[in-house]
C-alpha positions in Angstrom: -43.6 6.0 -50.6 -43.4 4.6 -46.8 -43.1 0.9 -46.1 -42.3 -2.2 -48.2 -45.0 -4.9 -50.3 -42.1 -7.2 -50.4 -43.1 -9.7 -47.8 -46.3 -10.0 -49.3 -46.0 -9.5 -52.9 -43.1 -11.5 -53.5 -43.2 -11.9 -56.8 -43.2 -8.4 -58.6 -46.7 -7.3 -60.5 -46.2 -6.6 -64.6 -45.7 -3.4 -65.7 -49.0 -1.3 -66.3 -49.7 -1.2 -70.4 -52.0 0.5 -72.3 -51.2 3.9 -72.3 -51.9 6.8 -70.3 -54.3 9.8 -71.0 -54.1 13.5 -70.6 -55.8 15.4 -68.3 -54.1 18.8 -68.8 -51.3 18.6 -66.4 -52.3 15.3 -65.2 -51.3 12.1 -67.0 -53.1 9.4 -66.1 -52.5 5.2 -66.9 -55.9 4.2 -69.0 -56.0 1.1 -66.1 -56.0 2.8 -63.0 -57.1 1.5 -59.1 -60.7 2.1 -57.4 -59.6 2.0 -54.2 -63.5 1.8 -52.5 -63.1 -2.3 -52.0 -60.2 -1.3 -49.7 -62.9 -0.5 -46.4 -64.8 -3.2 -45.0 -68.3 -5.2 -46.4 -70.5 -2.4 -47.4 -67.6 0.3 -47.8 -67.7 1.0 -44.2 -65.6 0.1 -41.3 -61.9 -0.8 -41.5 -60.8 -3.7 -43.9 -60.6 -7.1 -42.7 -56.5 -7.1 -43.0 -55.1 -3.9 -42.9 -51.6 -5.5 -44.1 -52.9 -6.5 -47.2 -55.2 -3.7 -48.3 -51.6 -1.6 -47.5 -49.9 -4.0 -49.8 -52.4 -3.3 -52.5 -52.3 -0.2 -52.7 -48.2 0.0 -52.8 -48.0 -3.1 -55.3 -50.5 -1.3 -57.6 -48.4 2.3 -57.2 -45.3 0.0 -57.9 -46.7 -1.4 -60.9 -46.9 1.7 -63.0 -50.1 3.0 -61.8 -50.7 6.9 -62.0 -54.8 6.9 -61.5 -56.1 6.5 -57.9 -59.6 6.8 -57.2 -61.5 7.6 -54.0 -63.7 9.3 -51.7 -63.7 10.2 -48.2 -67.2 8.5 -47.9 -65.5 5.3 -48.0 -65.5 3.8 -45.0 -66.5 7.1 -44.3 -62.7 8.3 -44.1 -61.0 4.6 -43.8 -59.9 4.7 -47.7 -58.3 7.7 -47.9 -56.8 6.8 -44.3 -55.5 3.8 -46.0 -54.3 6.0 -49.2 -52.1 8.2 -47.0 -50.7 5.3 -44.8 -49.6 3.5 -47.5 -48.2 6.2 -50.1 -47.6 9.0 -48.4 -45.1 11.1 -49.5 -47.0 10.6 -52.9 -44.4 9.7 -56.0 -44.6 12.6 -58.2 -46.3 10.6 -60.8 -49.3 9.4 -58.4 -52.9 11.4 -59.3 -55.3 11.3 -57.0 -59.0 11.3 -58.2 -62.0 12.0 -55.1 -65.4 12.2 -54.9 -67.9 14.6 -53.5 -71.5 14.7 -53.5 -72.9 12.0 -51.2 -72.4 11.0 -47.1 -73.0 8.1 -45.1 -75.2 7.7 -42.4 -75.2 5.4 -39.6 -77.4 2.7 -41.4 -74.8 2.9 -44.1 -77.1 4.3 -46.8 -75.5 6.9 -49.2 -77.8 10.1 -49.2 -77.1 12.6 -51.3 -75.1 15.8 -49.4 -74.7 18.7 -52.5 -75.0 21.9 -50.9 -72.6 24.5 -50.1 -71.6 23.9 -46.8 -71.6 20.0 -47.3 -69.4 20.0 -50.5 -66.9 22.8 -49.0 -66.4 20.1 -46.2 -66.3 17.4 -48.2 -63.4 19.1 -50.1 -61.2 20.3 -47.2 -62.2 16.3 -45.8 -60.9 15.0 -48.5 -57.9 17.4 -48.6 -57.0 17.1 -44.4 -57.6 12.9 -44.7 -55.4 12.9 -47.6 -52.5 15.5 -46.5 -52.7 17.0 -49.8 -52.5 20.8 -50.8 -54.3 20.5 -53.7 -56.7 17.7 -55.3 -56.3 16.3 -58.9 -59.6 15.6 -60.3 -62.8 15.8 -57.9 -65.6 14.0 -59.3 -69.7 15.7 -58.3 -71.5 12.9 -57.4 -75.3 13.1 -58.5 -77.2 10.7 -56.7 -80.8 10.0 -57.2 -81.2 12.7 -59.9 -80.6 13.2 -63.5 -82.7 16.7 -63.6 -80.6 19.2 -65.3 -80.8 22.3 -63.2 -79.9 20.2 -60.1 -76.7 19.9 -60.9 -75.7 23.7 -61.9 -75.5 24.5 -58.1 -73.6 22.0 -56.7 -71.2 21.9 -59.6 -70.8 25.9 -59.4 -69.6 25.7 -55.6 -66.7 23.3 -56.9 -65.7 25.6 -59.7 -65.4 28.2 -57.1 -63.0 26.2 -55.2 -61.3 25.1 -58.2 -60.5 29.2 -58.5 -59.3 28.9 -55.1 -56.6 26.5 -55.6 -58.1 23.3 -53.7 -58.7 21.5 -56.9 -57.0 21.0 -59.9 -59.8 19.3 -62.3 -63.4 18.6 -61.9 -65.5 15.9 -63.1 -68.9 14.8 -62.7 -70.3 10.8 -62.0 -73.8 9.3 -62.2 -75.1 12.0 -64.7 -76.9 12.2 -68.0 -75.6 14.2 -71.2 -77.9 17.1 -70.2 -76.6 17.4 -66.9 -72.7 17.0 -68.4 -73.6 19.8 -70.6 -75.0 21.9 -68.0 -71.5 21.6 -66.1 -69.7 22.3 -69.0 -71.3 25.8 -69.3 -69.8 26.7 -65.7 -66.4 25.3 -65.8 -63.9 22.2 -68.1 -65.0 19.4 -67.2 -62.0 16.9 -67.4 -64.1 13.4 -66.4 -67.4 11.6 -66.9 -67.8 8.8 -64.0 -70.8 6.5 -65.5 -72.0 3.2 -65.2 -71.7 1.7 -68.3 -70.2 -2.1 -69.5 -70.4 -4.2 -72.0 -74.0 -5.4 -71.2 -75.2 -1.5 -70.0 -74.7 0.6 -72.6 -77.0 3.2 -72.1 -74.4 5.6 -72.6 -72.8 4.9 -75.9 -73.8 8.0 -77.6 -72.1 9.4 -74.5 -69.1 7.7 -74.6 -68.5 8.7 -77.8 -69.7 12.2 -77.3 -66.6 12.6 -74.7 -64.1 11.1 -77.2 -65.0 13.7 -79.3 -64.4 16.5 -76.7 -61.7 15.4 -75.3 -63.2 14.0 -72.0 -61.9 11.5 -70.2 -64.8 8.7 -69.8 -64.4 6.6 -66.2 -66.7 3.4 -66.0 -68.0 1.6 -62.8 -69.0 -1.6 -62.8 -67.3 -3.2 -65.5 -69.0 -6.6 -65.1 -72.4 -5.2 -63.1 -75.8 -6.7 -64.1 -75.3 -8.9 -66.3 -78.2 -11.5 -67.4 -76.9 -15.1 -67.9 -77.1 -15.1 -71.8 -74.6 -12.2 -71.4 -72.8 -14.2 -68.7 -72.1 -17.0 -71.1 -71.2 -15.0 -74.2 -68.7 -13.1 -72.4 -67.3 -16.4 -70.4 -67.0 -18.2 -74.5 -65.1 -15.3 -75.8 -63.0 -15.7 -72.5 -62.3 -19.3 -72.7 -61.2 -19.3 -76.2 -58.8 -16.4 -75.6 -57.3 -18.1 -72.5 -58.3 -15.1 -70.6 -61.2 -14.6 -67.2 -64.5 -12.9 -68.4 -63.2 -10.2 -66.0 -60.1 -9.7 -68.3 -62.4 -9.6 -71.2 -64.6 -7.3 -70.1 -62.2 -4.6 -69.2 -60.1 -5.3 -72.9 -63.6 -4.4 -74.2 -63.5 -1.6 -72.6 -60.2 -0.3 -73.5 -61.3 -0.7 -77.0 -64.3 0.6 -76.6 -62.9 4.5 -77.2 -59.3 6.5 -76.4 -60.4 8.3 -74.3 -62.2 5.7 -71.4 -60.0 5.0 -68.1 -60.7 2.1 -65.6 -60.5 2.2 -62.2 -61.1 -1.6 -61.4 -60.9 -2.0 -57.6 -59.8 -4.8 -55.6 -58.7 -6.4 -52.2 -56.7 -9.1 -53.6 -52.9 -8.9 -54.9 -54.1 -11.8 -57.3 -57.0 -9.6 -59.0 -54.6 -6.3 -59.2 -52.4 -8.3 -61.2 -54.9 -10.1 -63.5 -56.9 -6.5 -63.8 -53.0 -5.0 -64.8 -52.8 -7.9 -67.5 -56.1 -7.0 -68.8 -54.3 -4.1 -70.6 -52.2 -5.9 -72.7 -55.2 -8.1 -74.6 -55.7 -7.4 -77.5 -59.2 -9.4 -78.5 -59.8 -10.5 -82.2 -62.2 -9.4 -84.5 -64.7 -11.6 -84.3 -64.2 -11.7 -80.3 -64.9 -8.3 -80.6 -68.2 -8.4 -82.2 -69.0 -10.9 -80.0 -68.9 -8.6 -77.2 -70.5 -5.8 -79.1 -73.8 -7.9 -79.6 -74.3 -9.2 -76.0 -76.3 -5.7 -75.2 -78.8 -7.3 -77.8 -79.0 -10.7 -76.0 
């Protein structure tokens, strides 16, 4: 690992907890780093201080984290740009999850990019940006669809390159149990990358259908949409723990099933550390129910 966070992280970040889960050959912490906050507002451009996004990303390696997650669509290219600045030569502990499956156009939008010649890029992208032989864990990307058959093509062009070589493990985000399925018939899938929290739970049968298998499950947005009767149940079970409703959130989480991984993301040295502490909460019984109920609320 190149460079130093010292001058800007003086004081050392605690130890990632938690545990870690198996991926086949890749062991990854349960709290890992979404490094898609790293590019500028929108996830495009360059950050607003290049220093400190650095110093993230080397004070969250330092502090025990194994589980990186990008795409070269951030920015487009300025994450993984940061990723290879700041870490490169990886520590042999350091697993690097990617994306596929979308682009970004000048206006910023995110439109979907799932054929052949668009994911084959997207992989040697990814690969070239990163200065990696290999990729960990590439995650397909459906966006804008959850019809099965849509996703049998796409997902059969990354198997192929998975037999190549260029890719380790694949995993799919933004799909429904049908579609999982589906992609389970062509090749292991290792990873489910959902939206799901403790107010969204549209996936819980889901969730616990990959605990079952075996299948790591990867939420985003751990605290997205939210309706203020949520908001204030979380924020009491919060206060009376001494802990943010951020932290609370993400303990729910961890509880929720074995097999779920979180890839918080942050710009701020200050949230990497309270996201890290996060792992070590363990939230009561009744805090617990609490939490379970505000989908009902």
């Amino acid at each position: 690992m190149t460079g130093s966070s010292a001058a800007t992280c003086p004081a050392p970040l605690p130890a990632v907890a938690a545990g870690s889960w198996r991926l086949g050959d890749l062991e990854l912490t349960r709290i890992g780093y979404g490094a898609m906050r790293l590019a500028g507002p929108g996830v495009w451009g360059p950050p607003p201080d290049r220093a400190a996004a650095l110093a993230v990303l080397r004070a969250a390696v330092e502090a025990g984290i194994t589980h990186l997650d990008t795409s070269d669509y951030y920015g487009p290219h300025v994450v993984n740009d940061l990723i290879r600045e700041a870490l490169h030569p990886y520590p042999d502990q350091l697993r690097i999850a990617t994306k596929v499956g979308a682009r970004r156009t000048p206006d910023h939008a995110w439109p979907a990019a799932v054929s052949r010649a668009e994911l084959v890029q997207a992989v040697h992208d990814n690969l070239r940006r990163l200065d990696l032989p290999v990729l960990d864990l590439v995650n397909l990307r459906m966006t804008g669809t959850r019809a099965t058959a849509d996703i049998i093509e796409p997902f059969t062009v990354l198997a192929e390159l998975r037999e190549q070589g260029l890719i380790r493990h694949l995993g799919v985000s933004n799909v429904s149990a049908e579609q999982l399925a589906a992609a389970q018939e062509i090749a292991p899938v290792a990873a489910v990358q959902n939206r799901y929290n403790v107010a969204d739970r549209v996936d819980d049968a889901l969730v616990d259908r990959c605990a079952e298998q075996g299948v790591a499950y990867v939420p985003f947005y751990p605290l997205g949409g939210l309706r203020p009767l949520q908001v204030d149940a979380l924020d009491e079970v919060a206060r009376a723990q001494g802990i943010t409703g951020h932290q609370a959130a993400l303990a729910w989480l961890l509880h929720r099933s074995p097999t779920v991984l979180l890839i918080p993301g942050t710009a701020s040295l200050a949230h990497l550390r309270e996201n890290i502490a996060a792992a070590t909460i363990e939230l009561p019984d009744h805090a617990l129910r609490t939490l379970d109920a505000i989908a009902d609320n």
